[in-house]
Every structure is written in C-alpha cells, then in structure tokens.
Backbone and ligand atoms as CSV (ligand in chain L), in Angstrom:
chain,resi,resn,atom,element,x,y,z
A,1,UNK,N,N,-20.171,-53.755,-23.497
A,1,UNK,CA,C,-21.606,-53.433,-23.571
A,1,UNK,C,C,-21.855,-52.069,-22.916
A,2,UNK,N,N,-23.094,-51.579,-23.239
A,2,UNK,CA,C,-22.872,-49.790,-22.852
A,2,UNK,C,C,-24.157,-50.376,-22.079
A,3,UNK,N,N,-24.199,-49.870,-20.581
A,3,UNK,CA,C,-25.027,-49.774,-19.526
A,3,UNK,C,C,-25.734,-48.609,-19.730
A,4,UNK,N,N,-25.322,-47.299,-19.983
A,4,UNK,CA,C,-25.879,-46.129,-19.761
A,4,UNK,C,C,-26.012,-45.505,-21.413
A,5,UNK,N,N,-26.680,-45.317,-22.206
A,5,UNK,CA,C,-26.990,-44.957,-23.148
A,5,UNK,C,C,-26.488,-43.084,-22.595
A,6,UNK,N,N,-27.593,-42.638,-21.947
A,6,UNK,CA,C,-27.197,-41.279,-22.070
A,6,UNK,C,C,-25.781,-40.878,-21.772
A,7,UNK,N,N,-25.382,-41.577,-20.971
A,7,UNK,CA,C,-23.826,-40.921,-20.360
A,7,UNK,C,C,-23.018,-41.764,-20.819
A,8,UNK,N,N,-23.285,-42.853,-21.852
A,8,UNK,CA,C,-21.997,-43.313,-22.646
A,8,UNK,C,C,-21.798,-44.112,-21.435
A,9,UNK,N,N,-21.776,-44.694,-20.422
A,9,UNK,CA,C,-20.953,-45.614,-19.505
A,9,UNK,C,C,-21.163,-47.087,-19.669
A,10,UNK,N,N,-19.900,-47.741,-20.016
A,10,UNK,CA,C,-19.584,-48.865,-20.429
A,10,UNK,C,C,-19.755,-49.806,-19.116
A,11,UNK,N,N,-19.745,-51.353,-19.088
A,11,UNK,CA,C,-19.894,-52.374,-18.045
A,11,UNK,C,C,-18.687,-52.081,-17.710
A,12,UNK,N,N,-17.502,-52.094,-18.151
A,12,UNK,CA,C,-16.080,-51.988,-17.400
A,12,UNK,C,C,-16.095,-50.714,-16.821
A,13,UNK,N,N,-16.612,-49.437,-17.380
A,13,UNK,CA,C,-16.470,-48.507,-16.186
A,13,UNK,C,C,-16.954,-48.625,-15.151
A,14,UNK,N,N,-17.967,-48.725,-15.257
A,14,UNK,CA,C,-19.418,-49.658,-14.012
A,14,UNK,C,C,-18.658,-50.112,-13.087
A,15,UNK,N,N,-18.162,-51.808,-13.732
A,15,UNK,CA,C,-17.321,-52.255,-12.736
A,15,UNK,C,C,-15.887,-51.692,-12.181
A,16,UNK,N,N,-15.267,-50.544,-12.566
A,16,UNK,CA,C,-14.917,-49.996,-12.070
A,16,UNK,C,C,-14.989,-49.253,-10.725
A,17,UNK,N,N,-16.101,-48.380,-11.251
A,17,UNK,CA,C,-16.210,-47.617,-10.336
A,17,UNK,C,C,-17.089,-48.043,-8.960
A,18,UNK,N,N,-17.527,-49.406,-8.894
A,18,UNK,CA,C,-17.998,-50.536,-8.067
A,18,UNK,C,C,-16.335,-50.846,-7.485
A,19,UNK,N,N,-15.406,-51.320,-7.777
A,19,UNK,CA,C,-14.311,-51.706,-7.445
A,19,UNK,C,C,-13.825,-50.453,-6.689
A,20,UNK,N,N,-13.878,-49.395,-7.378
A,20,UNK,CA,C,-13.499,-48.062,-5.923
A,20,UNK,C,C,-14.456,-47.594,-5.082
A,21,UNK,N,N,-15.287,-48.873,-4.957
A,21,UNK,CA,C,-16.249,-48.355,-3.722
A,21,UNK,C,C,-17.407,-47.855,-4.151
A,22,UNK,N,N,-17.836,-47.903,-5.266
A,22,UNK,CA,C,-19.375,-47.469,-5.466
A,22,UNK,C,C,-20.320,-48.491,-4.942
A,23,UNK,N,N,-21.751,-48.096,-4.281
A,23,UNK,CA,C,-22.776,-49.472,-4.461
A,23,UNK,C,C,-23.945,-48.742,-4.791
A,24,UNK,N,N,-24.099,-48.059,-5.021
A,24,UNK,CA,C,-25.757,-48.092,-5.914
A,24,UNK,C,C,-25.324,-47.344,-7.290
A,25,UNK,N,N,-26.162,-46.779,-8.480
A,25,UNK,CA,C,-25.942,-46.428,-9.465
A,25,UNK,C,C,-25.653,-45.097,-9.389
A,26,UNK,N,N,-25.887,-44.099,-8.566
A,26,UNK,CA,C,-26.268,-42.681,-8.475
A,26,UNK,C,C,-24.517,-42.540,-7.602
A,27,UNK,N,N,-24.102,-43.450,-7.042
A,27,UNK,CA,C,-22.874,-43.102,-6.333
A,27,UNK,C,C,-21.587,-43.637,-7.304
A,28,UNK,N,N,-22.195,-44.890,-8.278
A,28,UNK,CA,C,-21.193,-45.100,-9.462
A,28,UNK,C,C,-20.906,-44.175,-10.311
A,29,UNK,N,N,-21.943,-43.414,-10.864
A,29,UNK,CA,C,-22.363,-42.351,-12.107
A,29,UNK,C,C,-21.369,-41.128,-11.661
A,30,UNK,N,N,-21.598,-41.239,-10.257
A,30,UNK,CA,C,-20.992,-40.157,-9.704
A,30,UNK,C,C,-19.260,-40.370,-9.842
A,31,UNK,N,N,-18.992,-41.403,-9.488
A,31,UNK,CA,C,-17.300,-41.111,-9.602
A,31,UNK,C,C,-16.855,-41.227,-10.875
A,32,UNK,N,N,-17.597,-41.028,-12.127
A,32,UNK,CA,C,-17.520,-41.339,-13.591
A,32,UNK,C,C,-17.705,-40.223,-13.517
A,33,UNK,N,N,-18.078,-38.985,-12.983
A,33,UNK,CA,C,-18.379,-37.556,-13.228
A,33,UNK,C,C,-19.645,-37.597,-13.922
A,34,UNK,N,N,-20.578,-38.312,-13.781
A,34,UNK,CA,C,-22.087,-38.168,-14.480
A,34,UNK,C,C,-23.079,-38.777,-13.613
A,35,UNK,N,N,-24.088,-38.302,-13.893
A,35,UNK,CA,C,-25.582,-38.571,-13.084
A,35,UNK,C,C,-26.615,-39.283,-13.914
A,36,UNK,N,N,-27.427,-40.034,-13.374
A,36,UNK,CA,C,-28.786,-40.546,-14.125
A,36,UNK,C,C,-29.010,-39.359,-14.971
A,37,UNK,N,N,-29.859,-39.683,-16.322
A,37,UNK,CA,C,-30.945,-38.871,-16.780
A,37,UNK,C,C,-31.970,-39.178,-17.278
A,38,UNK,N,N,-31.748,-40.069,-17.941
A,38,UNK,CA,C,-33.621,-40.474,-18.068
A,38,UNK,C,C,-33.484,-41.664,-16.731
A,39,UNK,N,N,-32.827,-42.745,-16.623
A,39,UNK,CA,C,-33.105,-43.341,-15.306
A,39,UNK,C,C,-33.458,-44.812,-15.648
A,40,UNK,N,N,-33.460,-44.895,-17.415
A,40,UNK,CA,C,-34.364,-46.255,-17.931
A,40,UNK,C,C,-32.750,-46.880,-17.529
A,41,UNK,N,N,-31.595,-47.425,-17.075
A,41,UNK,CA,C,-30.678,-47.779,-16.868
A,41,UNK,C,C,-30.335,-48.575,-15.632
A,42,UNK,N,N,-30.641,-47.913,-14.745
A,42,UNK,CA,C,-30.551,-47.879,-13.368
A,42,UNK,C,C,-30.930,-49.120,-12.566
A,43,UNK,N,N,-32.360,-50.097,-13.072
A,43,UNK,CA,C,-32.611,-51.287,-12.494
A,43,UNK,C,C,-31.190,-52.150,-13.397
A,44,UNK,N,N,-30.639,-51.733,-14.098
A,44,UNK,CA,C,-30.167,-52.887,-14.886
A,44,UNK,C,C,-28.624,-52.557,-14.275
A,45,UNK,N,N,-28.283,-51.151,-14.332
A,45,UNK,CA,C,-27.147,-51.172,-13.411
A,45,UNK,C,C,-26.937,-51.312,-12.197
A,46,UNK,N,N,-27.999,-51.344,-11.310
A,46,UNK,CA,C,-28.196,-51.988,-10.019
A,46,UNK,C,C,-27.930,-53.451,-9.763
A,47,UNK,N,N,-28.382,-54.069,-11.210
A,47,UNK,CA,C,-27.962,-55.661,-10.822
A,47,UNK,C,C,-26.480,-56.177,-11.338
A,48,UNK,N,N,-25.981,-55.081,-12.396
A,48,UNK,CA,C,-24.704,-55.128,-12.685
A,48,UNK,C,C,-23.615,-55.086,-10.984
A,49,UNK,N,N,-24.231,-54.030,-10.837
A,49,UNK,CA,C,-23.390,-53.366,-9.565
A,49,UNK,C,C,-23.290,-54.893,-8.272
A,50,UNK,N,N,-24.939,-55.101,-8.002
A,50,UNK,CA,C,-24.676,-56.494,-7.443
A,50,UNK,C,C,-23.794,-57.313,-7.670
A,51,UNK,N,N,-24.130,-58.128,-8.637
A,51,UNK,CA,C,-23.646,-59.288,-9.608
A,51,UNK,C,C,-21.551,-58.800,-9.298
A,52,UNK,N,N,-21.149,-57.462,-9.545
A,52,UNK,CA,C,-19.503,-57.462,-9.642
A,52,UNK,C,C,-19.377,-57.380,-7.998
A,53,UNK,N,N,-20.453,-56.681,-6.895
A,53,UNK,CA,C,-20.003,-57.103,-5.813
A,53,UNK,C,C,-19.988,-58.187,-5.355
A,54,UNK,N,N,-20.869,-59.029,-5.439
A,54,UNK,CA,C,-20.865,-60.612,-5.342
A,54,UNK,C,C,-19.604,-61.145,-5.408
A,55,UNK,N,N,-18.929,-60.627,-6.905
A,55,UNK,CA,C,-18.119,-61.441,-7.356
A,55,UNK,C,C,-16.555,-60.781,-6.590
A,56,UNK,N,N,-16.770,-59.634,-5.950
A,56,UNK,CA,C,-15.316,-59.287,-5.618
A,56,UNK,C,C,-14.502,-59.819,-4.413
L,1,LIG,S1,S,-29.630,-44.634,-20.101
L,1,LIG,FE1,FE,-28.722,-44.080,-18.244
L,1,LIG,S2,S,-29.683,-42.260,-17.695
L,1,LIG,FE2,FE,-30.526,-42.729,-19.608
C-alpha cells in the first residue's frame, strides 16, 4: 500500500525506516531521503509509525 502519494513511499519502507529508528513522519521521510509535501499523509503515517512500534 503507498502511504505517501507524493514521495511514492510504500508501508514497507515506512516500516522500515521506523525499524532504523524513525518515530514521527518528518524523521521517517527523512531517512528515505524525502520530506512531507502536501502533508495530507502524515496523520495516517503517524499511526502507521505507532501501530509498527507497538508491534516491535
Ligand atoms: S501524500 Fe505525503 S506529502 Fe503528499
């Protein structure tokens, strides 16, 4: 499933980059080499980001 429309970022990168230590969206985006841009993403990858820390 694609989390980020503008920057193309998939749930497995997500949870990726949660697994090397990301916790909010702006510090995930970041080790993917990309940033928010419109931002409509962000509540939904916030609970992604939860939800895989929960689970790690
Ligand atoms: S969908 Fe993620 S910044 Fe636009």
């Amino acid at each position: 499933m694609v989390v980020c429309v503008c920057n193309a970022i998939r749930e497995k990168d997500l949870k990726e980059a949660v697994r090397s230590g990301a916790d909010t969206p702006c510090s995930a985006y970041a080790r993917l080499g990309r940033r928010p841009k419109c931002g409509q993403c962000v509540p939904f990858a916030r609970t992604l980001i939860a939800a895989e820390r929960a689970s790690a």
